[in-house]
SEBAVO-112447 format. One record per residue (C-alpha): residue number from 1; x, y negated, z; chain; residue in three letters. Coordinates in Angstrom, 3 decimals, padded with zeros to 6 digits. Layout:
N
REC num     east    north       up cadena residuo
REC NUM        X        Y        Z      A     ALA
...
***
This chain:
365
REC num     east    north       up cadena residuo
REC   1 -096.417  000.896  058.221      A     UNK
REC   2 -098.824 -001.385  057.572      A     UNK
REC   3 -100.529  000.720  055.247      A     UNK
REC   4 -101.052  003.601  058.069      A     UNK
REC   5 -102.220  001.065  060.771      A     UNK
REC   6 -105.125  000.031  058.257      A     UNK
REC   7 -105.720  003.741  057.617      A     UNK
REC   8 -105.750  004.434  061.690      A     UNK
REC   9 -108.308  001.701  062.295      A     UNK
REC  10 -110.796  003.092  059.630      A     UNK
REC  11 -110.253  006.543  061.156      A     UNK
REC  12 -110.892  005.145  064.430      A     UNK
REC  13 -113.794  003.284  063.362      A     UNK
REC  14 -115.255  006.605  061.440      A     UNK
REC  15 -114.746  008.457  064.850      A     UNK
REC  16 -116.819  006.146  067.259      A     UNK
REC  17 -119.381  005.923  064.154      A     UNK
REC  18 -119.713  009.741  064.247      A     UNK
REC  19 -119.784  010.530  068.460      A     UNK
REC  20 -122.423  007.562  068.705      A     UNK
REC  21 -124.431  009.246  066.441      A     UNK
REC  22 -123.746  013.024  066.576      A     UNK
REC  23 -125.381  015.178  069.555      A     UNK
REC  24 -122.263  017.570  068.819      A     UNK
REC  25 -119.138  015.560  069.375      A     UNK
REC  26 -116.495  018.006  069.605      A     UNK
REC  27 -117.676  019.684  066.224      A     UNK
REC  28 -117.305  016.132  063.982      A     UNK
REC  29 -114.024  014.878  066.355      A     UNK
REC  30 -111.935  017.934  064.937      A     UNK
REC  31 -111.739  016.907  061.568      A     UNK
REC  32 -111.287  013.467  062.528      A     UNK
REC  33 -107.907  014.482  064.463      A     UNK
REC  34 -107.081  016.373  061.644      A     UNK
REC  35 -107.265  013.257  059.508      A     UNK
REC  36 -105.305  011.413  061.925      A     UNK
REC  37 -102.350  013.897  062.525      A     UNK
REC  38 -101.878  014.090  058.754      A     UNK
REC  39 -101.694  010.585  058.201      A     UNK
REC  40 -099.077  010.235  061.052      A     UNK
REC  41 -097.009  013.381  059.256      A     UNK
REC  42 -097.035  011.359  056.526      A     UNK
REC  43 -095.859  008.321  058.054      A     UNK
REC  44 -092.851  010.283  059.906      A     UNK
REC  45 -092.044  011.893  056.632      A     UNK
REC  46 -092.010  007.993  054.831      A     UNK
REC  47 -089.286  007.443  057.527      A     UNK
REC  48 -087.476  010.011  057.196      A     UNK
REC  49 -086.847  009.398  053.527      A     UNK
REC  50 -086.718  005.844  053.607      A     UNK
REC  51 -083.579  005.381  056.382      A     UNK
REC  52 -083.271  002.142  057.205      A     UNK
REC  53 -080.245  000.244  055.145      A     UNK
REC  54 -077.596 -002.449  056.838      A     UNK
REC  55 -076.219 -004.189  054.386      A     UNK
REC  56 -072.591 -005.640  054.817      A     UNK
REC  57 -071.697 -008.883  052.628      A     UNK
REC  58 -068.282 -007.734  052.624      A     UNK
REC  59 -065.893 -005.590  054.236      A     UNK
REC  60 -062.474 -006.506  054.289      A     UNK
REC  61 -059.381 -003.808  054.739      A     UNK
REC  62 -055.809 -005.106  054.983      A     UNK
REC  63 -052.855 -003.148  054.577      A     UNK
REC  64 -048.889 -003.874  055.402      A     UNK
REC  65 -046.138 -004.614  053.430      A     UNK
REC  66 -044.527 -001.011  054.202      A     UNK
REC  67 -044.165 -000.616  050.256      A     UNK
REC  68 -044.245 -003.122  047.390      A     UNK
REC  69 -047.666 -005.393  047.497      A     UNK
REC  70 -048.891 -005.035  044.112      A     UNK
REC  71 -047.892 -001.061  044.057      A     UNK
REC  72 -050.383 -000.825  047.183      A     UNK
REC  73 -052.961 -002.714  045.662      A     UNK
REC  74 -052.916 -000.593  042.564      A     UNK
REC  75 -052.565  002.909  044.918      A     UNK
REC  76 -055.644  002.141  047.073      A     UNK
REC  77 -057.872  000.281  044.621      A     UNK
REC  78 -060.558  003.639  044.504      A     UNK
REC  79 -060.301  003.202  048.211      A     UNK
REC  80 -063.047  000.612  047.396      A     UNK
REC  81 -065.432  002.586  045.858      A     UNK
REC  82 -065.063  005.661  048.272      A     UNK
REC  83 -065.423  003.864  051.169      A     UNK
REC  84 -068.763  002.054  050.025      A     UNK
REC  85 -069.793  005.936  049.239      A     UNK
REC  86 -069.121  006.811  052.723      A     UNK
REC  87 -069.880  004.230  054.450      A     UNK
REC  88 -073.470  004.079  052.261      A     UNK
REC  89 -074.004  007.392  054.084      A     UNK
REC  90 -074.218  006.281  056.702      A     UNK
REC  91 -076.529  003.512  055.964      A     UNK
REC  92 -074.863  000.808  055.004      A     UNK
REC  93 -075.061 -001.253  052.185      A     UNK
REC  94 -071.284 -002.608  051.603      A     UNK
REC  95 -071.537 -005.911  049.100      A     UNK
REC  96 -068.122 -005.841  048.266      A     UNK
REC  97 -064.962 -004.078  049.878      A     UNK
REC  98 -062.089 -006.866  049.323      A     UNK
REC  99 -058.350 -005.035  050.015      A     UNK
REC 100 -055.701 -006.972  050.681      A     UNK
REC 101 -051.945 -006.967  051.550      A     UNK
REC 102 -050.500 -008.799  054.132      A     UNK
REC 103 -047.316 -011.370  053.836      A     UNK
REC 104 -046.145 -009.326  056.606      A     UNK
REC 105 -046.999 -006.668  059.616      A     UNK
REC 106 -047.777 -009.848  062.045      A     UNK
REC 107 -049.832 -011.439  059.232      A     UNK
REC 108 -052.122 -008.422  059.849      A     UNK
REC 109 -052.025 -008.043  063.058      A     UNK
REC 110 -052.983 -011.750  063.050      A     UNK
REC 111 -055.751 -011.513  060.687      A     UNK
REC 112 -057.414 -008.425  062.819      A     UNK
REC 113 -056.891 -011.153  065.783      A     UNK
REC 114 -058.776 -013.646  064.234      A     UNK
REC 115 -061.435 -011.437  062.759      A     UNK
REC 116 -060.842 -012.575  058.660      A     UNK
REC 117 -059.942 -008.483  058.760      A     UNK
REC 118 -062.196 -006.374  059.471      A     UNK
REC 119 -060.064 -003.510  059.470      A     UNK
REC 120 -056.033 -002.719  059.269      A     UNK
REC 121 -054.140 -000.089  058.701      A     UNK
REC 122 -050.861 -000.639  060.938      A     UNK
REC 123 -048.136  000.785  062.545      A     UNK
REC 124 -048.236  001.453  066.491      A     UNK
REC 125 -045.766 -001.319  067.149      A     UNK
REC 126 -047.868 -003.694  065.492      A     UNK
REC 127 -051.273 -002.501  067.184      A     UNK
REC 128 -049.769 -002.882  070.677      A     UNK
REC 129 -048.653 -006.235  069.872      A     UNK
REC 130 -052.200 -007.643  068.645      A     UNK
REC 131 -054.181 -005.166  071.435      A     UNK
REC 132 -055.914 -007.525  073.048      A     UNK
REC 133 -057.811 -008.896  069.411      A     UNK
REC 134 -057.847 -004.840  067.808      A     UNK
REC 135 -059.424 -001.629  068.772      A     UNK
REC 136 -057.539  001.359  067.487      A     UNK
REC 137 -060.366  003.714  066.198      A     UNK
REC 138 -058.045  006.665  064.227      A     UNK
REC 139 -054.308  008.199  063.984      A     UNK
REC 140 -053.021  009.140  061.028      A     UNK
REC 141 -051.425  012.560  061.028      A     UNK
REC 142 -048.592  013.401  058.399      A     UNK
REC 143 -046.978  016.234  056.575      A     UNK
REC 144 -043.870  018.208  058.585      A     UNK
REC 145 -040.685  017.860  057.404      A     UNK
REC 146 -038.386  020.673  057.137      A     UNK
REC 147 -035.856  018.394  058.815      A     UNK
REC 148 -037.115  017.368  062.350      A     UNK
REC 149 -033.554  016.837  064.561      A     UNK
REC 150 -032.489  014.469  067.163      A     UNK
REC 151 -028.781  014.627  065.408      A     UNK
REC 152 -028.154  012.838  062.542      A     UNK
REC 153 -025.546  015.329  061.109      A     UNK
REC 154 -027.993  018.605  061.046      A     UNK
REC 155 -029.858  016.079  058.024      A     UNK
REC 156 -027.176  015.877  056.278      A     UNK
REC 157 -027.005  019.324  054.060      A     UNK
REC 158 -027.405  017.469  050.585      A     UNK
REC 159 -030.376  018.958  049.928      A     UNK
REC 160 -033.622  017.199  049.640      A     UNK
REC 161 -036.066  017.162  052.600      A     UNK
REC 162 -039.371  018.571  052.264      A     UNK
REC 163 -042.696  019.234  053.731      A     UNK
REC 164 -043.920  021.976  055.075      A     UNK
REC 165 -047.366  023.307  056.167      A     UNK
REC 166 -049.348  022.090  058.770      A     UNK
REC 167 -049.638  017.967  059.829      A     UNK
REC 168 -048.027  016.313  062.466      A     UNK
REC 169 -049.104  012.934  064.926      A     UNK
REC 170 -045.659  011.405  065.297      A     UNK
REC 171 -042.514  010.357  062.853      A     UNK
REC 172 -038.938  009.524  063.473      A     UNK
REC 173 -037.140  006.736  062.620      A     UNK
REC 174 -033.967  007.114  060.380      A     UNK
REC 175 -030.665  005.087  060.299      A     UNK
REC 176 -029.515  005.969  056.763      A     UNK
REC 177 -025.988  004.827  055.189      A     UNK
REC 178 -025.659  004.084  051.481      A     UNK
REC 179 -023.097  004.739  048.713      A     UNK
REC 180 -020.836  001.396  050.012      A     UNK
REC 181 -017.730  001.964  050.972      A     UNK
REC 182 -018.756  001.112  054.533      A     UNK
REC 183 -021.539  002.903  054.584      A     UNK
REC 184 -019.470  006.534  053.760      A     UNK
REC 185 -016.845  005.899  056.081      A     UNK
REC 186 -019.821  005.923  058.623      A     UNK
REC 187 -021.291  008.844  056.705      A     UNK
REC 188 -017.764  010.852  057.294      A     UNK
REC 189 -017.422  010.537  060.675      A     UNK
REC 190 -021.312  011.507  061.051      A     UNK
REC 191 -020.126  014.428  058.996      A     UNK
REC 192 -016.893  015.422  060.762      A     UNK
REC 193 -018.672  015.277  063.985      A     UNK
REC 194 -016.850  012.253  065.556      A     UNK
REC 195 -019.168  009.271  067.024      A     UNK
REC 196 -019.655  006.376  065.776      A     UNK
REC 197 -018.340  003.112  067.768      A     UNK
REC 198 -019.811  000.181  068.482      A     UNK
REC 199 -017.326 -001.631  066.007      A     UNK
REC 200 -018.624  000.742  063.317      A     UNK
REC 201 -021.808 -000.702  063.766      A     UNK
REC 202 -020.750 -003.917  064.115      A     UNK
REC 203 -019.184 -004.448  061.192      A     UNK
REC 204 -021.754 -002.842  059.098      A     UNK
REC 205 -024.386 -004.578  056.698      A     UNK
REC 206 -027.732 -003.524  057.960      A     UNK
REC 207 -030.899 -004.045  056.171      A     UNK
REC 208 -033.862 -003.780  058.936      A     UNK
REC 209 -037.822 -004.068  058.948      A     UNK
REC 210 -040.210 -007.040  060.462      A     UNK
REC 211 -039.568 -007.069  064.081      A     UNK
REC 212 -042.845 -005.243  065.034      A     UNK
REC 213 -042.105 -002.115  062.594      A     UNK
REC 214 -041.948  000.793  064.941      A     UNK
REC 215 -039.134  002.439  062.326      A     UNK
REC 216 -037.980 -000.565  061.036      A     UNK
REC 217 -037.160 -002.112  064.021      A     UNK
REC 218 -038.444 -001.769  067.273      A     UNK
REC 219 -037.055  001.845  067.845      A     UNK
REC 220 -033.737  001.498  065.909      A     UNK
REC 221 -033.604 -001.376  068.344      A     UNK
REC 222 -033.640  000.796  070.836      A     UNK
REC 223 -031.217  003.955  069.928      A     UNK
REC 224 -028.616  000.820  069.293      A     UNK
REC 225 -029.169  000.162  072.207      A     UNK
REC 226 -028.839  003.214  073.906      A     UNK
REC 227 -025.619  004.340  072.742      A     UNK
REC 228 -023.907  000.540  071.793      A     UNK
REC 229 -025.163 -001.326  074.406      A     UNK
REC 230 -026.289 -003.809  071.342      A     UNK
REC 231 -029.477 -005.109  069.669      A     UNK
REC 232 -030.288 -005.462  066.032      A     UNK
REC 233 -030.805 -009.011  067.029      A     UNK
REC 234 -027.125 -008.926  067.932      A     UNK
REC 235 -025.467 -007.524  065.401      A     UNK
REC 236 -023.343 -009.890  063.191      A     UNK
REC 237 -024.490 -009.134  059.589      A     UNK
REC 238 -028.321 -008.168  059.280      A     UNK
REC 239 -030.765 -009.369  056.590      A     UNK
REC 240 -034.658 -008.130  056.756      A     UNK
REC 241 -036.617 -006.750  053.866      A     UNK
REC 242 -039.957 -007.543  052.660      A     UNK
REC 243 -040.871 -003.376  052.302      A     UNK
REC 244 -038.766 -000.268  052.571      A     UNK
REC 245 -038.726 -000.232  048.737      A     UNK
REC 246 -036.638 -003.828  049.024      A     UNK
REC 247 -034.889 -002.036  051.595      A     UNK
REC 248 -033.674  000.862  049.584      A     UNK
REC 249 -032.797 -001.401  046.258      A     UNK
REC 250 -030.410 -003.111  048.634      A     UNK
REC 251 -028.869  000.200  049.593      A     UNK
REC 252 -028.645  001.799  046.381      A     UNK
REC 253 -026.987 -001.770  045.091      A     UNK
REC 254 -024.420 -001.691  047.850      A     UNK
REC 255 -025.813 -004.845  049.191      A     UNK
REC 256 -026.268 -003.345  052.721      A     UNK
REC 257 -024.345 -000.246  054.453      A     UNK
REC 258 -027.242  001.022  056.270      A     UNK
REC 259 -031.080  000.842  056.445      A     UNK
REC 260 -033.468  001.203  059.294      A     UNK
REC 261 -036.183  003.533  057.724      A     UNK
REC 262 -039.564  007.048  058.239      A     UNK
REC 263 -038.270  009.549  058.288      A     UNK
REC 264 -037.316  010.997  055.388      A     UNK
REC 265 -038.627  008.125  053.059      A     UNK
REC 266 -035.626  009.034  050.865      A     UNK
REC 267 -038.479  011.256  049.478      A     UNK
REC 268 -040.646  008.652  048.164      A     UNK
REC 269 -037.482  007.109  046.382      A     UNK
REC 270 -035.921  009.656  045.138      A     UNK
REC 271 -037.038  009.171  041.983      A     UNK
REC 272 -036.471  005.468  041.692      A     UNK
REC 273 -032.726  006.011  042.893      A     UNK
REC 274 -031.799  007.525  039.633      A     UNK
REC 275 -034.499  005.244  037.319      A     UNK
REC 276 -035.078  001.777  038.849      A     UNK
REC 277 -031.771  001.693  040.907      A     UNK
REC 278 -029.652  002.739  037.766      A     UNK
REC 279 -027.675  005.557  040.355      A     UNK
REC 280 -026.371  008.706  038.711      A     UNK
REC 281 -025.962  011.253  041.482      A     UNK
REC 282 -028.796  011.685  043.904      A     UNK
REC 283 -029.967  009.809  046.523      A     UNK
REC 284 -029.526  013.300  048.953      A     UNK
REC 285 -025.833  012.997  047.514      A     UNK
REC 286 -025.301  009.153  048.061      A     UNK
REC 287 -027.048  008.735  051.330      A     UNK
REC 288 -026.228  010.398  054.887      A     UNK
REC 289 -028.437  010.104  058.011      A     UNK
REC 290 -026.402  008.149  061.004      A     UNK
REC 291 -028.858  007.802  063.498      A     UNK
REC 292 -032.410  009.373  065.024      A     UNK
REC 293 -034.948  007.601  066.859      A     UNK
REC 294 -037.461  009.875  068.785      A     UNK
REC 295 -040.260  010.211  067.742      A     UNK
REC 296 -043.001  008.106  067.155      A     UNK
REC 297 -046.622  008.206  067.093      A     UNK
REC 298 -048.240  007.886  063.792      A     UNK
REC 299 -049.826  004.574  061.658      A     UNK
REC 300 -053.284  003.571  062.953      A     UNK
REC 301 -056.182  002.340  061.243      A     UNK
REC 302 -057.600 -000.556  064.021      A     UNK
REC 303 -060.388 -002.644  063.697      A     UNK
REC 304 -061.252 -006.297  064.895      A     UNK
REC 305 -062.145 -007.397  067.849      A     UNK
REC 306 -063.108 -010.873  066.144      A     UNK
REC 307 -064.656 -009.277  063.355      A     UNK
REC 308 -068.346 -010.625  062.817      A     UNK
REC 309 -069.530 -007.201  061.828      A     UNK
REC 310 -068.274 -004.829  063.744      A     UNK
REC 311 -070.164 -002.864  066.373      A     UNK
REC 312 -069.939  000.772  067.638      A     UNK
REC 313 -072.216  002.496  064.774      A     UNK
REC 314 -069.912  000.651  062.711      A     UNK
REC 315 -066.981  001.706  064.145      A     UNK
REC 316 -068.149  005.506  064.292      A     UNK
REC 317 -069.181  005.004  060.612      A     UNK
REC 318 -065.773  003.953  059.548      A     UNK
REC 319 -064.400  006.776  061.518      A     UNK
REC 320 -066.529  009.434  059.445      A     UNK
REC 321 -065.399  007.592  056.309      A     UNK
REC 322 -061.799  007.537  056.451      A     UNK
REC 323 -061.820  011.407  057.967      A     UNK
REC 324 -063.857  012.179  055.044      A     UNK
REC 325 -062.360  010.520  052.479      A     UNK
REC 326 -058.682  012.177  053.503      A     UNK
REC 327 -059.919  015.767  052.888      A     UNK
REC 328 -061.288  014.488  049.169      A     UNK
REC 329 -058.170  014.876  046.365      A     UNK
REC 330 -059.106  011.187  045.364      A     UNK
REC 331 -058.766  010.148  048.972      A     UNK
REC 332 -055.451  012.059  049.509      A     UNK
REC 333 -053.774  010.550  046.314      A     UNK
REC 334 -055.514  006.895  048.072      A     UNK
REC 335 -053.528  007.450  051.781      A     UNK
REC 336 -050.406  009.179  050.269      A     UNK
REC 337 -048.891  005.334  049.712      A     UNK
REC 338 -048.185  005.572  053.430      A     UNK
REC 339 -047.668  009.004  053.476      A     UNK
REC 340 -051.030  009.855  055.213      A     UNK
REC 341 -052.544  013.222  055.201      A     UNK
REC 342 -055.640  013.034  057.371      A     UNK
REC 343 -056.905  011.268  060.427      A     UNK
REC 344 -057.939  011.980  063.726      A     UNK
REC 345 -060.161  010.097  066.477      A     UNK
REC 346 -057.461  007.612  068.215      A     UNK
REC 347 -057.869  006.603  072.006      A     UNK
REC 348 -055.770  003.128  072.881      A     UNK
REC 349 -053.913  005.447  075.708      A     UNK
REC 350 -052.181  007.373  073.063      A     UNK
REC 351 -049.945  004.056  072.202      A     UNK
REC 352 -048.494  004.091  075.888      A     UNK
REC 353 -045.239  005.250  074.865      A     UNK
REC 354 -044.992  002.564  071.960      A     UNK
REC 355 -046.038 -000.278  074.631      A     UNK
REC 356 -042.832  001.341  076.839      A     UNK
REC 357 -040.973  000.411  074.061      A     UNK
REC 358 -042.284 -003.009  073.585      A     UNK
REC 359 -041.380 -003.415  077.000      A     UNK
REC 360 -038.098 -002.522  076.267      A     UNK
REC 361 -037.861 -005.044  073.468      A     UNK
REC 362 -039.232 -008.020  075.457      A     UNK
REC 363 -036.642 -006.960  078.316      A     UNK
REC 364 -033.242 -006.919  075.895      A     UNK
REC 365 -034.738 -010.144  074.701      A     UNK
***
């Protein structure tokens, strides 16, 4: 810039030289404006090619404990390097990209609160708890299940469920019994069409989520509610996991009856049912559905209020980034750890459903 001022002065210079001293003016000006429009092409070229660059010490990105902390870690590690791509795209200049897993889903909503996260990806239950310090910016959207019922027994066919085509903005939460003897005497009345009774849930072992998973928790909270006139907060025997993977261990080792869980997450464990859980027959054989929560809207990725470097190019930058990065194969392997497919632009409003329910929580309470 410099550089062209200098140039423009000379120019200038040249030109007042030539008029004082020319009785034809117009004839030596027209080079002279020649000279002067190509130097300012070339300056508008220089920054066009030469965008400016922000450059972000570091950009941190927490995750919750839905799954086991170091198997996250080691799932969205290339996260790191994809985002910077993205993000570098869009002119800035990301330092470092530090991921970390949270002790818990309040431990992120906290951190997003107090701006030492920049960004989060939580579930709805926990963004409308921490609202007031985090801005939801996207929605994740998820595979279809073949299996989409507000029964529990129309789940139970043995067979396992799967996805189908096309992506969907909301879940369901699953009440699932295990192999225990408690938990298929539940399972047979499910099956023979006869309801369950208060004192069958009662005397169950339940294995249940942090209070603000929407799943885990909240809306089982609510559908026990509903039809037993009881919280999970109530019930007599109830221990809570540190991830759904603890939560299906505890299952599969007849330490709890039933688990509050996504629907169908018996997909992501099928596998470990048989290996790491040492069962022979299949989790589809050993587990029946109980219980259905509506459905609820999808995971969020939120950003801080707090956060020292976040602003609305920012935001819109990150947006870009994580819809980009879900349509890459390296990105879908990255967000299939929670089951993510894709993302789409988020408004705050579309959470007013998962506030009801909060609500509804702070009134049983």
């Amino acid at each position: 810039m410099k550089k062209t001022l200098v140039l423009l002065l000379v120019l200038v210079m040249a030109m007042t030289s030539f008029v004082g001293c020319s009785s034809k003016p117009a004839e030596v000006e027209e080079p002279v404006a020649e000279a002067v429009e190509e130097v300012l092409k070339e300056e508008v070229k220089e920054v066009v090619e030469e965008p400016s660059v922000i450059e972000l010490e570091k950009l941190v990105v927490y995750f919750v404990p839905s799954r086991e902390p170091e198997e996250i870690i080691t799932a969205t590690e290339p996260l790191k390097g994809l985002l910077s791509d993205e993000l570098a795209l869009a002119g800035y200049e990301v330092g470092e990209v530090d991921i970390q897993v949270g002790t818990s889903y309040e431990a992120v909503g906290e951190a997003l609160s107090a701006g030492t996260a920049d960004v989060g990806l939580i579930p709805g239950g926990t963004y409308v708890l921490f609202d007031d310090g985090a801005e939801v910016i996207l929605t994740a959207t998820r595979a279809g299940l073949n299996k989409d019922f507000d029964d529990a027994k129309s789940w139970n066919d043995g067979l396992a469920t799967e996805a189908i085509d096309g992506q969907v903005t909301y879940y369901r939460g699953l009440m699932i019994a295990g192999p225990s003897k408690k938990g298929q005497e539940l399972a047979e009345k499910v099956a023979s069409g006869e309801a369950l009774t208060k004192e069958d849930i009662e005397s169950a072992n339940w294995g249940v989520r942090s209070s603000s998973s929407s799943s885990g928790y909240i809306y089982p909270t609510i559908w026990l509610q509903d039809n037993f006139g009881v919280m999970i907060s109530e019930l007599p025997n109830v221990v809570q996991t540190d991830s759904y993977g603890s939560s299906m261990a505890r299952l599969a080792s007849e330490q709890v009856d039933v688990v509050t869980i996504y629907a169908d997450a018996r997909r992501d464990y099928a596998g470990k049912w048989n290996e790491e859980y040492s069962r022979e027959a299949t989790i589809w054989e050993e587990t029946s559905v109980v219980g259905v929560t509506p459905g609820i809207y999808n995971d969020t990725v939120s950003v801080s209020m707090s956060s020292e470097i976040m602003d609305d190019a920012l935001i819109a930058a990150l947006q870009d980034a994580f819809i980009n990065i879900a349509q890459t194969d390296a990105g879908k392997e990255v967000i299939s750890i929670y089951s993510h497919q894709g993302y789409q632009i988020a408004e705050s409003s579309d959470y007013d459903n998962e506030r009801k329910a909060q609500e509804i929580i702070k009134s049983m309470n």
